[in-house]
N, C-alpha and C positions, 0 to 999 in steps of 0.2 A: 289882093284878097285880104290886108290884117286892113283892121278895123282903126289903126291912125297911121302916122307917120310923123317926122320930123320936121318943123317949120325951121327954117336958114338959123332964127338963132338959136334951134336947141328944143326950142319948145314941143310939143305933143297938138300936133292937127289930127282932129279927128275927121277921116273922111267918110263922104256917102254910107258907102258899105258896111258904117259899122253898125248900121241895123237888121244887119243879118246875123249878128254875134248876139242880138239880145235875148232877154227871157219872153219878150214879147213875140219875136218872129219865132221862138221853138214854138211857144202856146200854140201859134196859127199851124206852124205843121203838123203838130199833134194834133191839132182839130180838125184838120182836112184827110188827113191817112186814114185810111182802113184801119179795120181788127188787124192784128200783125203785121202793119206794113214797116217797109222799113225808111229810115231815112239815115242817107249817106252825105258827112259833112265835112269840107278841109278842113285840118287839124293841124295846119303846118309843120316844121320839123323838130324834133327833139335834139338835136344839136344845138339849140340856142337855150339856155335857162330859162329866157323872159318866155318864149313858144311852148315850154313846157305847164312853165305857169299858167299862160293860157288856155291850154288842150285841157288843164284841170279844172280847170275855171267855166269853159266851154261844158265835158261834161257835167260838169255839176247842175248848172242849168237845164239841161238837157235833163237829165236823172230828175230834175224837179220838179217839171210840169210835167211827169205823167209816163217818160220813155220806160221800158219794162229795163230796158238793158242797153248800154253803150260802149262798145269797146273802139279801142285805139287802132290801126293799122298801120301797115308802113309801105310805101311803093318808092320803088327806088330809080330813078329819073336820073340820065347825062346828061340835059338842059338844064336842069337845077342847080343854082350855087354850090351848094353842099350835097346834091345827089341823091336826095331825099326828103319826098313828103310826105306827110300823114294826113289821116282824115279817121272822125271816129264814125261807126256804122251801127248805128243806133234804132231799136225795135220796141213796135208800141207795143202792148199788152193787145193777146188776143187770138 
């Protein structure tokens, strides 16, 4: 689900998916939802620094093409490394 990963030496690979992290894929949600629909999006964990920077970074996007409102959530999962992930739950105007 994160939008890169680590190549062998270190480096930053960006994979597929990180077009779903864009300002371009919110716009398209935004454009296909109803009057108050809502859209629900992983927001990974807050236990990492870098994950957090991200979820801000995520909403802020979000909040910019148009969402009326985006808040953060937390579900808490024993599959998960850390036991915990997030997603923010974001509502178009309307």
């Amino acid at each position: 689900s994160d939008p890169f990963t680590w190549g062998e030496d270190g480096s930053i690979v960006e994979l597929p998916s990180s077009v779903l992290y864009t300002e371009e894929h919110f716009e398209e949600i935004h454009r296909v939802l109803g009057d108050g629909g809502v859209f629900n999006f992983q927001a990974e964990t807050f236990h990492i620094p870098a994950d957090v920077k991200g979820i801000c970074h995520w909403r802020s996007r979000i909040l910019n093409v148009g969402f009326e409102s985006s808040r953060y959530g937390s579900l808490y999962i024993s599959s998960y490394p850390l036991g915990q992930i997030g997603f923010l739950l974001s509502k178009k105007k309307g």
